[in-house]
C-alpha positions in Angstrom: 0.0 0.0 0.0 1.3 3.2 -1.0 2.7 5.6 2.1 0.1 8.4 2.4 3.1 10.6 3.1 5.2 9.9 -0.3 2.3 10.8 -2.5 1.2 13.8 -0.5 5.1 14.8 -1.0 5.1 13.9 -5.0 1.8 15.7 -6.1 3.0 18.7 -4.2 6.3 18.7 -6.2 4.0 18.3 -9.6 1.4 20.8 -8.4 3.9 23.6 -8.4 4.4 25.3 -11.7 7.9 25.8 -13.4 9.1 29.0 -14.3 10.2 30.7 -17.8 13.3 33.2 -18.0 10.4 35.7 -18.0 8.7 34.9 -14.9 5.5 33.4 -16.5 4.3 29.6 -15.8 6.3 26.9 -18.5 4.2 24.2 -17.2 1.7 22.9 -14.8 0.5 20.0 -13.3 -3.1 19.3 -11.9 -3.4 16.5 -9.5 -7.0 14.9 -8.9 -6.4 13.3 -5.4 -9.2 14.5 -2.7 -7.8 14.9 0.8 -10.2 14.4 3.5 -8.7 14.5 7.4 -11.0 13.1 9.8 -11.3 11.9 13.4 -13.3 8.9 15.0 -14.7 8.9 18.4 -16.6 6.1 20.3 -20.1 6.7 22.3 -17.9 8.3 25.1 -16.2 10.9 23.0 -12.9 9.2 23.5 -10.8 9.9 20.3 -10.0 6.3 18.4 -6.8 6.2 16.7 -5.9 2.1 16.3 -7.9 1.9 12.8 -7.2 0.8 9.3 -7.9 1.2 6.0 -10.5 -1.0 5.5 -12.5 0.2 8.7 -13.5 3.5 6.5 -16.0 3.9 3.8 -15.8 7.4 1.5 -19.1 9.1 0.0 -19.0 11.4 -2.5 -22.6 12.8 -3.4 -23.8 9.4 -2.2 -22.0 7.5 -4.1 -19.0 4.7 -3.1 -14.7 6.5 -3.7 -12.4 3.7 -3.8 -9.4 5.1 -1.0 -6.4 5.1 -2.5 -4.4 6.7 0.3 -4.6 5.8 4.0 -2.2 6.8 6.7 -2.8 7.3 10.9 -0.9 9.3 13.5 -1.1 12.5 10.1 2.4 14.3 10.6 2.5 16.5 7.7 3.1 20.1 8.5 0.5 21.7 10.4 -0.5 25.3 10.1 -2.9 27.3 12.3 -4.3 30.5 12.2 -5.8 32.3 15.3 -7.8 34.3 14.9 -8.8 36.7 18.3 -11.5 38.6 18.4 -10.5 42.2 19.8 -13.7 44.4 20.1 -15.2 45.9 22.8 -17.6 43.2 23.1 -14.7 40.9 24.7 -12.5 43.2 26.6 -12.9 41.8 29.5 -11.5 37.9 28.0 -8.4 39.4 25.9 -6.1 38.7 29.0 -7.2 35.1 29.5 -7.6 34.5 25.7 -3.6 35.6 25.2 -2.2 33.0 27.9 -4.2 30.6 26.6 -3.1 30.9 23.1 0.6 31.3 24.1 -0.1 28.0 25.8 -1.5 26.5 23.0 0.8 27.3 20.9 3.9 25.8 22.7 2.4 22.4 22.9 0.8 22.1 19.7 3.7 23.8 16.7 6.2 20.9 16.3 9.4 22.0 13.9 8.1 22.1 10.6 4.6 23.7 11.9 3.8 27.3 11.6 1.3 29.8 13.1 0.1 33.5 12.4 -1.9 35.6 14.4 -5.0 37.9 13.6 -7.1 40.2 15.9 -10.1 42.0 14.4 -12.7 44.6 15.5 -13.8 47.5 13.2 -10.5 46.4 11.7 -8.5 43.6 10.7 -5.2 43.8 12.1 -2.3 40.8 10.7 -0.5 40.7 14.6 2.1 38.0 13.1 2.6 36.7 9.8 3.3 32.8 9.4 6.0 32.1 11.4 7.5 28.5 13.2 8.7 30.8 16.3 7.0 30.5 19.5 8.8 32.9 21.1 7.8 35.8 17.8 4.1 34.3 18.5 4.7 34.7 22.1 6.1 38.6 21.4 3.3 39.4 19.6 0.5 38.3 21.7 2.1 40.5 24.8 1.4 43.0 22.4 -2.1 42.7 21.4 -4.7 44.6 23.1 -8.4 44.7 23.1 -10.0 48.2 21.7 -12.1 49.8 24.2 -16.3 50.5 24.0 -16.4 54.3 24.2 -19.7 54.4 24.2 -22.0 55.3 21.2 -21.1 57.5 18.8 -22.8 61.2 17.3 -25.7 60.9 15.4 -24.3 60.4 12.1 -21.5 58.9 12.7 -20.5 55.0 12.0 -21.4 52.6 14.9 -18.8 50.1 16.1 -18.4 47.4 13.9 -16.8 43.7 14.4 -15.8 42.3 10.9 -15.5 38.8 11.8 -16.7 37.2 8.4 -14.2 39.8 6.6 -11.4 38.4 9.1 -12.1 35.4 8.4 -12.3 35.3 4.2 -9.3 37.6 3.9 -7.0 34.8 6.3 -8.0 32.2 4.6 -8.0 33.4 0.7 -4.9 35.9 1.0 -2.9 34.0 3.5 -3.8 29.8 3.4 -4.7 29.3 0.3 -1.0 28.5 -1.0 -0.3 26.7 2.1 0.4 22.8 1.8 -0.5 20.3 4.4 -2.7 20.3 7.2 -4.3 23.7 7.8 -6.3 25.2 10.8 -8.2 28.1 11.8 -9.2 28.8 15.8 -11.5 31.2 16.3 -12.1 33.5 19.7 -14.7 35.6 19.7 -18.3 36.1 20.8 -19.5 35.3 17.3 -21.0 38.8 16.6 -20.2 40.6 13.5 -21.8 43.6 12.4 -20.2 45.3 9.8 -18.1 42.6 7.3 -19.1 43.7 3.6 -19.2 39.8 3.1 -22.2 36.8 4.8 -21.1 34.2 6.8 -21.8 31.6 3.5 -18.9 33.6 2.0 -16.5 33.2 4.8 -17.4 29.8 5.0 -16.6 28.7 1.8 -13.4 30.5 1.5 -12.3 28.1 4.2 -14.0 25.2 2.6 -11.9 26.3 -0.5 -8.8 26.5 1.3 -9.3 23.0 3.3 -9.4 24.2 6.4 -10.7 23.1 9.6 -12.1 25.7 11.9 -12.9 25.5 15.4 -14.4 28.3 17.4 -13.7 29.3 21.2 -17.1 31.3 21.8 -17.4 33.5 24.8 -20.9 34.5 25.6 -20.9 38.5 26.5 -25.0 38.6 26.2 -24.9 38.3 22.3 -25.2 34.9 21.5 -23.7 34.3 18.2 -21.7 30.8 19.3 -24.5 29.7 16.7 -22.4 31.1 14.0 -19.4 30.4 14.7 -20.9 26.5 14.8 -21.7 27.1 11.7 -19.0 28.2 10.1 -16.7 25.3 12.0 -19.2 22.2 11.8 -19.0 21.7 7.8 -14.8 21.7 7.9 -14.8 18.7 9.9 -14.1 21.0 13.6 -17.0 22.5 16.1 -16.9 24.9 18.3 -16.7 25.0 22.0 -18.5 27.4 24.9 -16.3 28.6 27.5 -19.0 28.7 29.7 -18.9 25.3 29.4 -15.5 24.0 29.0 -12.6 26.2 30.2 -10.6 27.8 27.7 -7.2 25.9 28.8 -9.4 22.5 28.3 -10.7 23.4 25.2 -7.0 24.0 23.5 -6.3 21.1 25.1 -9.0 19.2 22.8 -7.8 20.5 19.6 -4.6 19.5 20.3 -5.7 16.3 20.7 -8.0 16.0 17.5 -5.2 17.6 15.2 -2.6 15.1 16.3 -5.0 12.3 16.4 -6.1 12.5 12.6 -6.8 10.0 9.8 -6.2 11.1 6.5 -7.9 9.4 3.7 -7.0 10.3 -0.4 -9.1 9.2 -3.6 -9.6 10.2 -6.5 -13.6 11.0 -7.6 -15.4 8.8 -9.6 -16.9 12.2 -11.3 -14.2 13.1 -13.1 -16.4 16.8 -14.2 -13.7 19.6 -13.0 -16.7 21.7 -13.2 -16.2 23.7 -9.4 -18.8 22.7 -8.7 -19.0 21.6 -4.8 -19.2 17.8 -4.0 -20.6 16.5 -0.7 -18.4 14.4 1.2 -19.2 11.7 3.9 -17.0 9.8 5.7 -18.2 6.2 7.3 -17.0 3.9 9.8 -17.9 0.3 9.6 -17.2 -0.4 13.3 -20.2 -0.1 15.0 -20.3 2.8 18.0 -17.3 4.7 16.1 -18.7 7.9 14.2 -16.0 9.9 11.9 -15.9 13.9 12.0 -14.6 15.1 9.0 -15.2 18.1 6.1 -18.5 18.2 4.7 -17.7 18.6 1.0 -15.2 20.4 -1.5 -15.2 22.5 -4.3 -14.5 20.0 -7.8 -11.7 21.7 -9.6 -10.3 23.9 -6.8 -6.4 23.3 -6.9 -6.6 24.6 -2.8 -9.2 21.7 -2.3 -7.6 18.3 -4.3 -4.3 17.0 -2.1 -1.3 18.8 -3.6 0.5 15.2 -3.5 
């Protein structure tokens, strides 16, 4: 059985286009493998990681994909994105957010991985650019600070605004699109946005585009948008947590564990249409009491969602 590893490895080298003496594309090479990361669970919740092959079954639109490509215990280069919510709305959490995060971070980036940070209110502000540093990550979150409610403004004026939709888009088109490997995108935030020029369908299939998995950390600060952040994280094959619920230190503690706990799974469609068109996925597992969590489809003919090999 082919390693899962080695082709992930090849199609990436074909995937990447050659250059001319004048800086335009010679050549370039599509690959049609489909990558789907997922993670099984029994009744319990307990995360299941003894598996093989031939304990999974792939759906495509309903229909039977013939896995090519198996491989447990993923350790392809991981790269996350946080994303911190900054507004006024969750002053009081910034503080415990940040050691959180630089916790997080320490225990989860292994050499190879990289992270950036974001924090957004009525802007979106790029804190740290992809980076395998800890310590720059660490730097950088001392430095972040939550923006202050002043109260409402004139009559006339703009209100506040939280562009969480925008945030989210703009980090995953503009900064993991080109990114190979495993990609993921932590959310903190009450879930409100009120000003992003773009709906939360359109931040959510950016990520689906890119292959991300999202999970969102949702404070409650008496608006209760932890429904949309479900939403935006349930279809990539994460969720997202309540801290009310699960303290914040717990809940990193649980992602951890899913990303380093992953099953990755590679075919290639029986629909061979490169139409962009975007294909439900389902991922089965035969053993009964043992449900998979994975993405909920891809986009057909999107180079950021077939495995760069």
């Amino acid at each position: 059985m082919p390693d899962f590893r080695v082709a992930l490895l090849s199609a990436t080298l074909l995937a990447c286009s050659s250059f001319g003496q004048d800086g335009q594309p010679a050549i370039k090479v599509d690959v049609d493998v489909v990558n789907v990361l997922c993670t099984v669970h029994d009744k319990h919740g307990a995360l299941i990681t003894n598996l093989d092959k031939s304990d999974f079954r792939v759906m495509e639109d309903g229909h039977p994909q013939d896995i090519r490509y198996f491989a447990r215990d993923y350790n392809t280069p991981l790269t996350v994105a946080l994303l911190i919510d900054v507004s006024g709305s969750v002053r009081p959490f910034v503080d415990e957010e940040k050691g959180a995060v630089n916790k997080f971070l320490k225990q989860v980036l292994r050499p190879g991985d990289q992270a950036l940070l974001v924090g957004f209110s009525s802007t979106i502000m790029l804190w740290h650019d992809l980076t395998s540093s800890t310590q720059q990550l660490g730097d950088a979150l001392r430095s972040l600070r939550s923006i202050p409610f002043k109260g409402l403004p004139d009559i006339g004026q703009p209100m506040p605004s939280t562009l969480l939709y925008q945030a989210v888009q703009k980090t995953a088109l503009q900064k993991l699109k080109e990114v190979a490997g495993r990609k993921v995108m932590v959310i903190i935030s009450d879930g409100l946005d009120n000003g992003s020029p773009v709906h939360l369908n359109d931040a959510l299939a950016a990520v689906q585009s890119t292959d991300t998995i999202v999970y969102g950390i949702c404070f409650e600060s008496g608006f209760s948008g932890c429904s949309f952040l479900n939403e935006m994280s349930q279809p990539t094959g994460g969720r997202t947590f309540r801290v009310k619920k699960t303290p914040v230190e717990k809940i990193f503690q649980i992602i951890e564990e899913e990303t380093r706990s992953q099953y990755a799974l590679g075919y290639v469609s029986s629909n061979r249409e490169r139409d962009g068109g975007f294909r439900k996925l389902q991922v089965k597992v035969l053993s009964k009491g043992l449900s998979a969590v994975s993405r909920k489809g891809y986009y057909a003919g999107s180079a950021a969602q077939e495995s760069k090999e």
